[in-house]
NUZA-968883 format. One record per residue: residue number from 1; chain; x, y, z of N, C-alpha, C in turn. Coordinates in steps of 0.02 Angstrom, whole numbers, plus 32768, in hexadecimal, padded with zeros to 4 digits. Example, Ala and Ser with C-alpha at 12.3 -4.5 7.8 and 13.67 -1.06 7.14 Angstrom:
! NUZA-968883
+-----+--------+------+------+------+------+------+------+------+------+------+
: num : chaine :  n_X :  n_Y :  n_Z : ca_X : ca_Y : ca_Z :  c_X :  c_Y :  c_Z :
+-----+--------+------+------+------+------+------+------+------+------+------+
:   1 :      A : 8294 : 7EE4 : 8186 : 8267 : 7F1F : 8186 : 8294 : 7F5B : 8186 :
:   2 :      A : 8282 : 7F90 : 8162 : 82AC : 7FCB : 8165 : 8285 : 8002 : 818A :
+-----+--------+------+------+------+------+------+------+------+------+------+
This chain:
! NUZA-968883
+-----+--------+------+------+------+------+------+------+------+------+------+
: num : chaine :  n_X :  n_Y :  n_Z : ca_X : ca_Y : ca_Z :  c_X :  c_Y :  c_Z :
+-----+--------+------+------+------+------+------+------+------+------+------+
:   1 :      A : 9C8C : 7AD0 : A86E : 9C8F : 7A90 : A88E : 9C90 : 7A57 : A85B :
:   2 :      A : 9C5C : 7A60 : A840 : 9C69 : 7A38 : A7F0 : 9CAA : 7A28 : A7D5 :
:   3 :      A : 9CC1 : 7A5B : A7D2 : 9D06 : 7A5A : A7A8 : 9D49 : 7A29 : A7D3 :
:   4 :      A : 9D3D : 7A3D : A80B : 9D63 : 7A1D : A846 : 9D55 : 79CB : A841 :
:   5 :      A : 9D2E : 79A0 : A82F : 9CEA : 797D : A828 : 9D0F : 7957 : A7FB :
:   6 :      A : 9D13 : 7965 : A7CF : 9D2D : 7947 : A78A : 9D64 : 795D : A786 :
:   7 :      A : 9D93 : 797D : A7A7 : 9DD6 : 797D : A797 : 9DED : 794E : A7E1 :
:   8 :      A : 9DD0 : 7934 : A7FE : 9DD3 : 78FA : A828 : 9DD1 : 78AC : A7FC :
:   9 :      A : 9DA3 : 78B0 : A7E3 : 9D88 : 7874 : A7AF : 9DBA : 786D : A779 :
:  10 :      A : 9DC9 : 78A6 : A779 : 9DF3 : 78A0 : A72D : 9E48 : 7898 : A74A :
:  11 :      A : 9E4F : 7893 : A78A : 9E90 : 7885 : A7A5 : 9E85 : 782A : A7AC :
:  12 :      A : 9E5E : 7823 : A7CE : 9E40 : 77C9 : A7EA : 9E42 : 77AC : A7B0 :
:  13 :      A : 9E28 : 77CE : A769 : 9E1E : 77AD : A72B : 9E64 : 778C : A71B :
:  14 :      A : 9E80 : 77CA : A716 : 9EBB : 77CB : A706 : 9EFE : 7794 : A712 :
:  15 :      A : 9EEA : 7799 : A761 : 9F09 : 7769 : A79C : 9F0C : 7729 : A788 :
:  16 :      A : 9EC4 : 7703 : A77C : 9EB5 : 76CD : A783 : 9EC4 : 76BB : A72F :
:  17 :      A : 9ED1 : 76DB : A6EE : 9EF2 : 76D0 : A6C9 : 9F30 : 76AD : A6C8 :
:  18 :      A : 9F55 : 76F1 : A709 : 9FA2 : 76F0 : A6EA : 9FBE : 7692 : A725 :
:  19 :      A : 9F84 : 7692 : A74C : 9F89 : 765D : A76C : 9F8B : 762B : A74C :
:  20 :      A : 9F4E : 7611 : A700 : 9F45 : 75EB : A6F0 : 9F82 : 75E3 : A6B6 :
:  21 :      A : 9F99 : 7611 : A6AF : 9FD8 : 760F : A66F : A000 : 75F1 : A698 :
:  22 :      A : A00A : 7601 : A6F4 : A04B : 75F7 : A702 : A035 : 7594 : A715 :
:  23 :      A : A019 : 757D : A725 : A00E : 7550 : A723 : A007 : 751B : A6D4 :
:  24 :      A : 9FF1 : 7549 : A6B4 : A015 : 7516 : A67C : A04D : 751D : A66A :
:  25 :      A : A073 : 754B : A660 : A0BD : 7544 : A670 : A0EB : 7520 : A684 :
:  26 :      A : A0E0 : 7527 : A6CF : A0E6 : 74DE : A6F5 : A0E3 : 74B3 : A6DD :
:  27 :      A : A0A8 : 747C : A6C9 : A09A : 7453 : A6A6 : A0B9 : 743F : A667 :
:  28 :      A : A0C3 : 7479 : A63E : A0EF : 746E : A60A : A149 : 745D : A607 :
:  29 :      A : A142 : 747E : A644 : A1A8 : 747F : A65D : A19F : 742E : A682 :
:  30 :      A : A188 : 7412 : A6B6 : A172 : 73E7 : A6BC : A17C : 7396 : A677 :
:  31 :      A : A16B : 73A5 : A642 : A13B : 738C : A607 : A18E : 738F : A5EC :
:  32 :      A : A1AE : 73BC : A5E4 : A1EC : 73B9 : A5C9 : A229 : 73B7 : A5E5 :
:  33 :      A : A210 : 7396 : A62B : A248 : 738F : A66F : A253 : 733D : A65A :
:  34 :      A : A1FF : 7323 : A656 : A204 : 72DF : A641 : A21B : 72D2 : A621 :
:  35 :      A : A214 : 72D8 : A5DB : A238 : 72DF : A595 : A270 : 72DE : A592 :
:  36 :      A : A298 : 7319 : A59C : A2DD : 730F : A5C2 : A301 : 72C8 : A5CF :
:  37 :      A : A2EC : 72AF : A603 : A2EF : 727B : A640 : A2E0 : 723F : A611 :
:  38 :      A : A2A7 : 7239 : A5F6 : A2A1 : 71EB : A5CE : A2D2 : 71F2 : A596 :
:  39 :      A : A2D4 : 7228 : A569 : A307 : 7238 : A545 : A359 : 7235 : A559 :
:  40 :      A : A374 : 7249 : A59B : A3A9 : 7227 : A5AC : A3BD : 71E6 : A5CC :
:  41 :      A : A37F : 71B4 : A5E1 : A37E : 7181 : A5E6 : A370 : 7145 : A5A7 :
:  42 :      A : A366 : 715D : A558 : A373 : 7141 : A527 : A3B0 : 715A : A520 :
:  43 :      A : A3D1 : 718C : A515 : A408 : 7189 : A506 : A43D : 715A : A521 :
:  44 :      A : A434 : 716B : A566 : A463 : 7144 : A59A : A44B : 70F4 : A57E :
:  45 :      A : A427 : 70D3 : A568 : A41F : 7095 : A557 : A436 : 7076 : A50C :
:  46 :      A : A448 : 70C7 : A4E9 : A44D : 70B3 : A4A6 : A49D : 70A2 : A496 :
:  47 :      A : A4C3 : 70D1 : A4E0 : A508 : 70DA : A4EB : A52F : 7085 : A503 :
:  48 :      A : A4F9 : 7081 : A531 : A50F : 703A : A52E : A4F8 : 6FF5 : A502 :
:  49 :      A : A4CF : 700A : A4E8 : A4BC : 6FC6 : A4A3 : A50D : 6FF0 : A473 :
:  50 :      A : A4FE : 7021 : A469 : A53F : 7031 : A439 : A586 : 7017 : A45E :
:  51 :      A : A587 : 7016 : A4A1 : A5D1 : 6FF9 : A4AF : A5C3 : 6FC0 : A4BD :
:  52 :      A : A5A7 : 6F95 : A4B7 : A59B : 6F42 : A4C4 : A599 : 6F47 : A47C :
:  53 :      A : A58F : 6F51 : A446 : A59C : 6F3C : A400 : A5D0 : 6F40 : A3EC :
:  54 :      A : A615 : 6F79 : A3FB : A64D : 6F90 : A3F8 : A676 : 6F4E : A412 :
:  55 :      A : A661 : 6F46 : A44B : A68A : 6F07 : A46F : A66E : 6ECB : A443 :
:  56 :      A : A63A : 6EBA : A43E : A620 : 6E74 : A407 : A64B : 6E7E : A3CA :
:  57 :      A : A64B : 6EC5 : A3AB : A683 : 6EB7 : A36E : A6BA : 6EA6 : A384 :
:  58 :      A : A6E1 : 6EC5 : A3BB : A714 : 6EC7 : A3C5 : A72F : 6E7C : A3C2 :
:  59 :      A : A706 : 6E5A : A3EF : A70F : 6E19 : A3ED : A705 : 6DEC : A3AF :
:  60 :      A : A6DF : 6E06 : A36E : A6D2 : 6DD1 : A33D : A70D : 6DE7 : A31F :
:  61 :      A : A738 : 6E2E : A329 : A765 : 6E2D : A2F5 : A7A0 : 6E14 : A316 :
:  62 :      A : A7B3 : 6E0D : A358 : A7DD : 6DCF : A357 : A7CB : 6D79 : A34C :
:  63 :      A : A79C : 6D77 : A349 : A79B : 6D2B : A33F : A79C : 6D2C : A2F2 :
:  64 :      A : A78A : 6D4F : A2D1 : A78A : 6D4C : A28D : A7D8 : 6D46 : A26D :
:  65 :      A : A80C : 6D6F : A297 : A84B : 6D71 : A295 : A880 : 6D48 : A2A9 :
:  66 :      A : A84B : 6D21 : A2D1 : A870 : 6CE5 : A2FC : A85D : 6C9E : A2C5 :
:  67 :      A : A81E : 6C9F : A2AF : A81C : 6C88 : A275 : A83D : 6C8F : A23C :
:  68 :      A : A84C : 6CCB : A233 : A872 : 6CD6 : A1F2 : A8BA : 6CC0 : A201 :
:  69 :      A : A8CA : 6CC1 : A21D : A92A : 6CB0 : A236 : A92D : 6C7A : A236 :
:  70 :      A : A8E7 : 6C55 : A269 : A8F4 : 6BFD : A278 : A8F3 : 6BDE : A21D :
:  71 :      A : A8D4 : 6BF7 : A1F0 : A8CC : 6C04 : A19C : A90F : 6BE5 : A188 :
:  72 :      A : A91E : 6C2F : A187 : A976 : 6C3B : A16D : A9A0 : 6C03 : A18D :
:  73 :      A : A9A1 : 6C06 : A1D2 : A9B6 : 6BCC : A1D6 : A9CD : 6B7B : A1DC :
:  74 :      A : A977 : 6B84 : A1C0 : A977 : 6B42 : A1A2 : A9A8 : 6B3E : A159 :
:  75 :      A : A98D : 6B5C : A15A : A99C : 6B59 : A10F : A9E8 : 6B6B : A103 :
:  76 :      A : AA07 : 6B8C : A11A : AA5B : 6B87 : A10D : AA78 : 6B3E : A144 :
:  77 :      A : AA41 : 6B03 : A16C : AA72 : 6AD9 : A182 : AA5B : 6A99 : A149 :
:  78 :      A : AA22 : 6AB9 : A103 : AA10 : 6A92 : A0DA : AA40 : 6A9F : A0A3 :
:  79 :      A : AA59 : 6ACB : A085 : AA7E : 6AE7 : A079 : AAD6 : 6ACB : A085 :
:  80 :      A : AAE4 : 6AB2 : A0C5 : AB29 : 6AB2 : A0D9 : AB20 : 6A43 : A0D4 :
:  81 :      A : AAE2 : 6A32 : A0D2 : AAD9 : 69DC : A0CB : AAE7 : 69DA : A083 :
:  82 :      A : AABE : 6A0F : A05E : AAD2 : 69EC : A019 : AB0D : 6A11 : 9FF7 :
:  83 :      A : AB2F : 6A3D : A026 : AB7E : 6A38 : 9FFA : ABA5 : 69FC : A023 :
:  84 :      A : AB96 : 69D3 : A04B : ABB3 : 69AE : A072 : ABBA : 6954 : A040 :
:  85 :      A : AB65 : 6963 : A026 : AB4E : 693A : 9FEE : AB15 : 690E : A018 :
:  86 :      A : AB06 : 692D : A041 : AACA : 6903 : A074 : AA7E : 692D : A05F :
:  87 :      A : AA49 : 691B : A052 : A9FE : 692D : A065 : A9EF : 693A : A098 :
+-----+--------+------+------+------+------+------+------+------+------+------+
């Protein structure tokens, strides 16, 4: 009966182990469900600071170009006054 006794106990022991593993488990999948999730919600934020900067260049390098031309052409109608003999 004894034996019966403790090979009862030693099943419950057992039990309430594999319970407590499975519950932290949980917890851990959980723990790295989050992780996940905040981790693809920086990304998703980093995607758009990176394409709002893409477009900000985009835009300084035409004005920079629109500058550079309005430049040039100053300067060849400065260019076309003084072969004319005007300042």
């Amino acid at each position: 009966m004894d034996t019966a006794t403790d090979q009862v106990r030693s099943v419950a022991t057992a039990s309430e182990q594999q319970s407590a593993t499975s519950e932290e488990i949980n917890r851990s999948i959980k723990e790295i469900n989050r992780s996940f999730s905040e981790n693809a919600c920086a990304m998703n934020r980093s995607s758009v600071a990176a394409n709002e900067l893409a477009s900000q260049a985009q835009g300084l390098r035409a004005l920079i170009e629109r500058r550079n031309s309005g430049g040039q052409q100053r300067q060849s109608s400065q260019d076309v006054g003084m072969a004319n003999g005007s300042h």
